[in-house]
C-alpha positions as CSV (number, residue, x, y, z in Angstrom):
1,X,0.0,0.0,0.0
2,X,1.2,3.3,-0.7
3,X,0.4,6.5,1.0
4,X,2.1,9.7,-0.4
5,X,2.0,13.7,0.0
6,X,4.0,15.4,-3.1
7,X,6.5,17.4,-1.6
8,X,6.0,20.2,-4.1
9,X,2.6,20.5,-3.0
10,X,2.6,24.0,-3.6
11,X,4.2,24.2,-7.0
12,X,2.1,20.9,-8.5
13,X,-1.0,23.4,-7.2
14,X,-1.6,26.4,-10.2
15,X,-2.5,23.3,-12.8
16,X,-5.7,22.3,-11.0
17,X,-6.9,25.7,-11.8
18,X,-7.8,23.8,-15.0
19,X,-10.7,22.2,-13.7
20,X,-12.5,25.0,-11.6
21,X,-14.6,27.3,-13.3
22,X,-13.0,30.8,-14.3
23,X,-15.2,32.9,-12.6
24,X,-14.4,31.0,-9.5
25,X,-10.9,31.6,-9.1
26,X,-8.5,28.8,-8.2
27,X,-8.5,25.8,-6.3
28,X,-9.7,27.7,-3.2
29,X,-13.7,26.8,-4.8
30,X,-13.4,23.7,-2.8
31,X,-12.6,25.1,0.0
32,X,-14.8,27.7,0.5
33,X,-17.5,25.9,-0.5
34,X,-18.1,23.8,2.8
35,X,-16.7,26.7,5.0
36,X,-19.8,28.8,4.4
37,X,-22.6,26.7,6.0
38,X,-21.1,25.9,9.8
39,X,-21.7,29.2,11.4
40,X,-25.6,28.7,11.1
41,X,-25.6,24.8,12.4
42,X,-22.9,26.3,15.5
43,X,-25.7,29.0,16.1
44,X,-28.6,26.6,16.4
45,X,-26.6,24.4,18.2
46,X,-25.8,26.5,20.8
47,X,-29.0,28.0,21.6
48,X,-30.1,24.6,21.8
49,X,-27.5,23.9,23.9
50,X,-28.6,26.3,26.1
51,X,-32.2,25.9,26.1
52,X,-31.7,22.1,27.0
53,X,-28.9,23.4,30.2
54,X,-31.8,25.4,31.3
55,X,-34.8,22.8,31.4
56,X,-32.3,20.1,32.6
57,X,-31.4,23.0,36.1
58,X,-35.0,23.6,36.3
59,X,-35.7,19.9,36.4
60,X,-32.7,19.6,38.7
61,X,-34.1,22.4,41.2
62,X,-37.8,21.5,41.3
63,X,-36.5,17.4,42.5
64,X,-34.6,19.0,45.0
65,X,-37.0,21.0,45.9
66,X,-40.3,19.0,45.1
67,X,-43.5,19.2,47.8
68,X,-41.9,22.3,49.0
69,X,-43.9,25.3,47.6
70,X,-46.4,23.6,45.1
71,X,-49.9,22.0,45.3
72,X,-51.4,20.1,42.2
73,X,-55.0,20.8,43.3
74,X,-55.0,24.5,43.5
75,X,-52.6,27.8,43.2
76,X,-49.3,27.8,41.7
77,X,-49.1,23.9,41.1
78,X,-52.7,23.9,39.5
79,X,-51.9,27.1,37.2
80,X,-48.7,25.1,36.6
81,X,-51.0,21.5,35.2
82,X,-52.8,24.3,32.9
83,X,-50.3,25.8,31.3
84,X,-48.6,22.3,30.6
85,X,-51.4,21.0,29.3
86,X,-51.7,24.0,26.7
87,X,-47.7,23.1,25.8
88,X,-48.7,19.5,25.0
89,X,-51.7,20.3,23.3
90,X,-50.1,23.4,21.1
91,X,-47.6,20.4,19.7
92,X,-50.7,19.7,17.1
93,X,-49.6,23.3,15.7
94,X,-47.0,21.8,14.0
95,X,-48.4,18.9,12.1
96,X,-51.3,21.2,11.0
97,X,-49.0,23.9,9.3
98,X,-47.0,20.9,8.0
99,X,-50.1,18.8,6.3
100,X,-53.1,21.2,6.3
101,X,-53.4,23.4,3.3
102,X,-54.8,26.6,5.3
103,X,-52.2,26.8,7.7
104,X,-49.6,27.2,5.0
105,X,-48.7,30.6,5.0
106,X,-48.6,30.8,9.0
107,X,-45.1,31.1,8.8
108,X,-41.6,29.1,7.9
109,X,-42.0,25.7,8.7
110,X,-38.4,25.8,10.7
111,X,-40.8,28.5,12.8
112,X,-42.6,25.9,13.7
113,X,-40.1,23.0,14.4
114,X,-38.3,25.1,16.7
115,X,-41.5,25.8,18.4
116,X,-42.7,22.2,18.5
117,X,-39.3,21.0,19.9
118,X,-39.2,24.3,22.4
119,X,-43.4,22.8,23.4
120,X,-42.1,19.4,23.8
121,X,-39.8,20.0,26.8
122,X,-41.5,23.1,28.3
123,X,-44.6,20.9,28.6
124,X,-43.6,18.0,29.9
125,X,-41.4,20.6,32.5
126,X,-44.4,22.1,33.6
127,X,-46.5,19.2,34.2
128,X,-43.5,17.4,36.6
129,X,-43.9,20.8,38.6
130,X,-47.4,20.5,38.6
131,X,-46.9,16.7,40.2
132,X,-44.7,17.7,42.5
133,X,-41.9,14.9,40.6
134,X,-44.1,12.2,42.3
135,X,-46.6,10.3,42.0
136,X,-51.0,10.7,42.6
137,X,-54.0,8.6,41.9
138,X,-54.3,6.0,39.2
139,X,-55.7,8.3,36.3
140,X,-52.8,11.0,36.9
141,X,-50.2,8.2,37.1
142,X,-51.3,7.2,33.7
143,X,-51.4,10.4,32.3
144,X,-48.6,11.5,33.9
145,X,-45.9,8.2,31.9
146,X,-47.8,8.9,29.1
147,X,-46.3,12.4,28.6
148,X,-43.1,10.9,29.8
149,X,-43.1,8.3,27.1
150,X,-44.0,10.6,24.5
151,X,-41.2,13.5,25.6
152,X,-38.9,10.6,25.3
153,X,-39.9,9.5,22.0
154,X,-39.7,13.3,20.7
155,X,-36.2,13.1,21.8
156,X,-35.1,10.3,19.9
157,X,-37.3,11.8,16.9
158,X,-35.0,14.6,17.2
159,X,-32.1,12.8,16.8
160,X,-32.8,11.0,14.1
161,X,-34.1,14.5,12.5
162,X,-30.6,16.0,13.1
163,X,-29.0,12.6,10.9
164,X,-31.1,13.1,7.9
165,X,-31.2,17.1,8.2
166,X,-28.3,19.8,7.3
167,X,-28.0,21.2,11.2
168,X,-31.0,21.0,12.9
169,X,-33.3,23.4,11.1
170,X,-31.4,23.2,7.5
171,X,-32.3,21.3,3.8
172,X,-33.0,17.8,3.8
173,X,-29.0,16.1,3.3
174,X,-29.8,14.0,0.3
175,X,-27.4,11.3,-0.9
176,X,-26.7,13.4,-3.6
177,X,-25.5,16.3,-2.5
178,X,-23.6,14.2,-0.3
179,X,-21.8,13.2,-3.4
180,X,-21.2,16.4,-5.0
181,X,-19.8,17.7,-1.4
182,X,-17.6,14.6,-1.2
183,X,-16.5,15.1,-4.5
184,X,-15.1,18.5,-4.2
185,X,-13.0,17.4,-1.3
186,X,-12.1,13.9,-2.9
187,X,-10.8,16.7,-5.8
188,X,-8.0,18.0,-3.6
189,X,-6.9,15.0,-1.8
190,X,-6.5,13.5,-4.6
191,X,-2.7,14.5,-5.0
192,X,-2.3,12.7,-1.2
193,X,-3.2,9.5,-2.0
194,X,-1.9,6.8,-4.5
195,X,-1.3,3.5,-5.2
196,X,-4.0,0.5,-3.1
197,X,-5.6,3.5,-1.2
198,X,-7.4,5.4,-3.8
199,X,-8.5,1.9,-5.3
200,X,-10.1,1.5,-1.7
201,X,-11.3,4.7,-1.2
202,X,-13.3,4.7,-4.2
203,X,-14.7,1.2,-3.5
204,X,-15.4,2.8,-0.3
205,X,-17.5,5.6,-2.2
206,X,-19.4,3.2,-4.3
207,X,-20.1,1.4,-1.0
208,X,-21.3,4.9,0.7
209,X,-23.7,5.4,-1.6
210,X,-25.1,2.8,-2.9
211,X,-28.9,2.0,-2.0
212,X,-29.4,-0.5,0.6
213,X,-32.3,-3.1,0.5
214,X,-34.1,-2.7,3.8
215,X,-33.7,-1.5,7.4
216,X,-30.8,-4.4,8.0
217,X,-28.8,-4.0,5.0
218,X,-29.3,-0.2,5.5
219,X,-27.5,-0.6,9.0
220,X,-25.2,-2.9,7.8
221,X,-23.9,-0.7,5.2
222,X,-23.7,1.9,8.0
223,X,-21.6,0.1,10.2
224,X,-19.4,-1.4,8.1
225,X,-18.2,1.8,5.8
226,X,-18.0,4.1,8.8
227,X,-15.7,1.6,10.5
228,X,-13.6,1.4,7.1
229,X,-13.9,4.8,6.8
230,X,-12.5,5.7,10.2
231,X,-9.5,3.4,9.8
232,X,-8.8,4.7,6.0
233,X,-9.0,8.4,7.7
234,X,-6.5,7.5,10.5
235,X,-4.0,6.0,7.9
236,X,-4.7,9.3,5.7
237,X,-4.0,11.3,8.1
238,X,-1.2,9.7,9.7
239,X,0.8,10.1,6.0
240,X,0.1,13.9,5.6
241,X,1.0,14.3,9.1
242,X,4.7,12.4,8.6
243,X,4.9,14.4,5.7
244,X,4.3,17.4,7.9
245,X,6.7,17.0,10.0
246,X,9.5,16.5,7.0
247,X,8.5,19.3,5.7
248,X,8.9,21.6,8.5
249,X,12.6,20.9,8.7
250,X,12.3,22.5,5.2
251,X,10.6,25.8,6.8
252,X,8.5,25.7,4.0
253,X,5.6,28.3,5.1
254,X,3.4,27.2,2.0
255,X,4.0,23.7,2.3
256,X,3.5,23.3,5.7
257,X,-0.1,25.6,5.6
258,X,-1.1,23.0,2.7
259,X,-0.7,20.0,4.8
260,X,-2.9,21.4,7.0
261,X,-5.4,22.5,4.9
262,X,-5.1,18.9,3.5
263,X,-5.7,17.4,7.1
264,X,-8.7,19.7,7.5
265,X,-10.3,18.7,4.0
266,X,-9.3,15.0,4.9
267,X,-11.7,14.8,7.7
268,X,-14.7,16.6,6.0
269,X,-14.0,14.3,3.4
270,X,-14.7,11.1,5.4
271,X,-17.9,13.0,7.4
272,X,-19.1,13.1,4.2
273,X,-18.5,9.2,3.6
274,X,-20.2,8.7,6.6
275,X,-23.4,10.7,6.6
276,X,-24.3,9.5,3.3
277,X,-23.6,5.5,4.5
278,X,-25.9,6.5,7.2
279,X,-28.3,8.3,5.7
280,X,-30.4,5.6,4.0
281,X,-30.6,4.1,7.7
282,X,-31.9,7.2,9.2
283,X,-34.3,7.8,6.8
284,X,-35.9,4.3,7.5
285,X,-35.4,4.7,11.6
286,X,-36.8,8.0,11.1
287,X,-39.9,6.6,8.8
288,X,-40.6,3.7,11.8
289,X,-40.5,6.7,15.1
290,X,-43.1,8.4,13.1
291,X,-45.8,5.6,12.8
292,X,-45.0,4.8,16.7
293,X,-45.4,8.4,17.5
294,X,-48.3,9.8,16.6
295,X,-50.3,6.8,18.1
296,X,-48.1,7.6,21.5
297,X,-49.2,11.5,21.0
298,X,-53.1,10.4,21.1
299,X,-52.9,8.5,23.8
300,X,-51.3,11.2,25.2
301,X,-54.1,13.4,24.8
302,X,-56.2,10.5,25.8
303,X,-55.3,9.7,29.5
304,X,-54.9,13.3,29.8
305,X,-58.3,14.3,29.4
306,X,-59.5,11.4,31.3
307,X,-57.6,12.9,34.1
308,X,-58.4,16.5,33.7
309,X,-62.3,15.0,33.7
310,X,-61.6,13.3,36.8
311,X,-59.5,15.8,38.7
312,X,-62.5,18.3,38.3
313,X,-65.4,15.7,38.9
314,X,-63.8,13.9,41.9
């Protein structure tokens, strides 16, 4: 196996100009290409980030401090199992501006998601306070792991969202766009690798994203070229690095900025690999949560309104 970095890197770089468009400029259209999109995902992810820090120390404080202050049957606590109950119901908002034609120009649908994700935990929140984080009569009890079910299931709906989605609120992360990203970086790492391991790397591609079968061979394919493509990556990136470090007894400024640029586009390379190998499996996973989750939501609002009934009767 061979596993080379040209050590005129630098010099062997003004004929790839070639191939880029002219109005792009050189080979820097690769580069800048995948550069422009993190700043939104690190944005999202951070207010997420911080909304979730948030619920999680108000969940912490209330156990700590549960049956201290709060009553479910009346004041605070009872305000508390209202306005929770409002949350959970208000998560039909999003399905009807989703699927129902007259809600469709109530706003951006990632409006929406963001609210129905912000409803999911604030409810749920709410209604623990309202309990007291224990436990009541039968009905309530009922009620009460029925939200807890559902909230848990959101939560793994998310994360499935977030595999198939650019970011959490961004385009759909189809397989081929996948491609055309992967492509761009397989473009300049092309001069690093030689020999057996561009003959497995693009066996590794056609392997990425080809279409699996079903929901097995779907995770299958997942497994198998994210562990390959994990172990090619290491060895990639090992090379450049050795390479690196022969270089800089050269004090080659140019050189030694390449290499790195190289181990940065060698990385997003192989994320790219991997999201499209797992892709096809999300999809599916993400397919099977929604046909479990709706049912879970109804029964939700189900053994809730049996106990709101109750509550008020008896």
């Amino acid at each position: 196996m061979q596993v080379t970095v040209s050590e005129s890197i630098a010099l062997k770089a003004a004929p790839r100009t070639q191939d880029a468009p002219k109005k792009g400029g050189p080979r820097n259209d690769a580069r800048q290409a995948p550069k422009a999109a993190p700043k939104k995902r690190k944005t999202a992810s951070h207010g997420t980030a911080i909304f979730g820090i948030l619920i999680v120390v108000g969940l912490v404080g209330g156990w700590f401090n549960r049956g201290a202050y709060i009553t479910a049957e009346s004041g605070l606590g009872y305000t508390l199992g209202i306005a929770g109950g409002v949350a959970m119901l208000a998560l039909l908002a999003y399905p009807l501006r989703k699927h129902v034609r007259i809600f469709r120009l109530a706003g951006p649908m990632s409006f929406w998601f963001r609210l129905h994700m912000a409803l999911g935990l604030v409810g749920p929140t709410l209604i623990l306070f309202h309990a007291n984080f224990g436990l009541g009569s039968t009905n309530s009890n009922v009620a009460l792991w029925s939200m807890l079910i559902v909230s848990g299931s959101g939560l793994v709906g998310r994360f499935f969202y977030t595999k198939i989605h650019r970011g959490l609120y961004g385009k759909r992360a189809e397989a081929r766009e996948l491609m055309a990203e992967a492509s761009q970086f397989r473009n300049t790492l092309d001069q690093d690798i030689g020999g057996d391991m561009k003959s497995r790397i693009d066996d590794l591609e056609t392997k990425a994203f080809a279409t699996p079968k079903g929901m097995a061979d779907a995770a299958v394919k997942a497994i198998t070229v994210t562990a390959r493509s994990r172990h090619m990556h290491a060895q990639l990136r090992r090379a450049i690095k050795k390479n690196m470090k022969a270089t800089k007894h050269a004090k080659n400024k140019t050189v030694i900025a390449e290499h790195r640029a190289h181990l940065s586009f060698c990385r997003r390379y192989f994320q790219r690999i991997e999201q499209a190998a797992e892709l096809s499996l999300y999809e599916r996973l993400f397919s099977a949560w929604h046909i479990l989750h709706l049912p879970l939501f109804f029964l939700l609002i189900i053994t809730a309104s049996i106990h709101v009934v109750a509550a008020h009767l008896y």
